[in-house]
C-alpha positions, 0 to 999 in steps of 0.5 A: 499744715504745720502746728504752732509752736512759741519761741521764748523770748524771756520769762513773760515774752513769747512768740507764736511760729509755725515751722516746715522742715525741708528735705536735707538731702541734695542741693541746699536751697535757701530757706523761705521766711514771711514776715506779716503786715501791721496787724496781720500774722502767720494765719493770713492767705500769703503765709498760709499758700507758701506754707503749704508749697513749702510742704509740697516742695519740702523746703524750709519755711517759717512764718511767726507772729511779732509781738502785738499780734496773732497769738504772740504775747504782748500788746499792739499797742505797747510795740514799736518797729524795734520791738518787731524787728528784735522779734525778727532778729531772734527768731530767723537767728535761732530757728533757721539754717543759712540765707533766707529768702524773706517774703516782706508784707507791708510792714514785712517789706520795711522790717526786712530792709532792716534785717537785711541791713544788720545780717546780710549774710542771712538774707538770700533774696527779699521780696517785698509786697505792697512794701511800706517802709518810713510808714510812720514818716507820715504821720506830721504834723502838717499830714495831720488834721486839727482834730488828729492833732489834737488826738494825738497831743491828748491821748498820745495815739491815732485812731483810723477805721480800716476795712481790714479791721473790726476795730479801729487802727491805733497808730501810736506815739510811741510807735511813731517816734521809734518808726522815724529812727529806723527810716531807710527811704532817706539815704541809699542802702546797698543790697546783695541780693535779688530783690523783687517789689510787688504792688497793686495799682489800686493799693488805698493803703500804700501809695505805688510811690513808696515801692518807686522810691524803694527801687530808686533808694536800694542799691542792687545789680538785680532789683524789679518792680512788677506793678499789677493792674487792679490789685488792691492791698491785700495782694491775695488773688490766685494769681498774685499768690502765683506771682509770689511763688514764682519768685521765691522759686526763681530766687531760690535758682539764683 
């Protein structure tokens, strides 16, 4: 299994990746790069299962920890969606070679849109599981309880319990109002490239409407949902890993 390294975003900043180098000979595929949910990181069941059939296949993969999470530096709840997507920005810019195909969990599915948005000519195909684009859209006033409102006018924060978590979600204010400026739900964005959505038809989490409306809102010649009977958030049973496989390895024929 690949090691951690940290890449050094400036004197106090770092951040946590693990890397596979792929064979250089022959055909050049596209490398793999998976990017984590909110408050996931590169340890999880997904990153982990592609990073060993990267090593399998010797293809380049990279899998890193934003920000607030896993063994990066820096708070969760100092971050905001510009803070994980500059995360992105630097460490695909610097540390891979060529189009990737990036593997976008929950939070992941949003951050690559973006990223996809900024650097197309980087972007070889996205697939997004459980995507969760415009996440913090939801977080109004009139979606709010009185007593969340009153939370969130005296503490500037949000507290929710999680099963996913042994302490409780903290959505903040900050990370609210930064996520309401890089909304991609509200206008059409054209994709180059293969785009794959995944979705369990009993995600608590993230409503199967949001991937409907991710398919209705991106402009591509080659875009499929596949919803998955049974499947919950985590996306994580043998054969939704299989799923994933396949696709980054049908993208990667493409």
């Amino acid at each position: 299994m690949s090691k951690t390294h940290f890449y050094k975003v400036d004197n106090e900043q770092k951040l946590a990746f693990s890397q596979v180098i792929g064979d250089k000979k022959g055909k050049k595929s596209p490398g793999v790069v998976f990017l984590s949910g909110l408050k996931s990181d590169k340890e999880g069941t997904k990153a982990i299962y592609l990073s060993k059939w990267a090593e399998r296949n010797k293809r380049d993969f990279l899998r890193f920890d934003y920000r607030g999470h896993g063994a990066s530096s820096g708070r969760f709840e100092d971050m905001s969606i510009s803070d994980w997507l500059e995360d992105t920005k630097n460490i695909i810019i610097e540390l891979t070679s060529g189009p990737q195909i990036l593997v976008g969990s929950s939070l992941g599915g949003w951050i690559s849109l973006l990223f996809a948005k900024s650097y197309p000519k980087k972007v070889a195909g996205i697939i997004g599981i459980s995507a969760a684009p415009d996440f913090t859209a939801k977080y109004t006033k009139s979606n709010l309880s009185k007593q969340q409102r009153q939370e969130l006018k005296n503490t500037r924060k949000l507290s929710f319990h999680s099963e996913y978590f042994e302490q409780p979600l903290i959505i903040t204010q900050k990370l609210i109002e930064d996520g309401n400026k890089h909304l991609v739900l509200t206008q059409e964005q054209i994709i180059k490239c293969p785009v794959r959505l995944f979705h369990g038809s009993v995600d608590n989490d993230v409503p199967l409407s949001t991937s409907i409306e991710i398919l209705n809102r991106l402009k591509s010649d080659d875009m499929r949902l596949q919803i998955i009977k049974g499947i919950d958030h985590r996306f994580s049973t043998p054969d939704c890993l299989e799923l994933i496989k396949e696709a980054v390895e049908q993208m990667s024929l493409a």
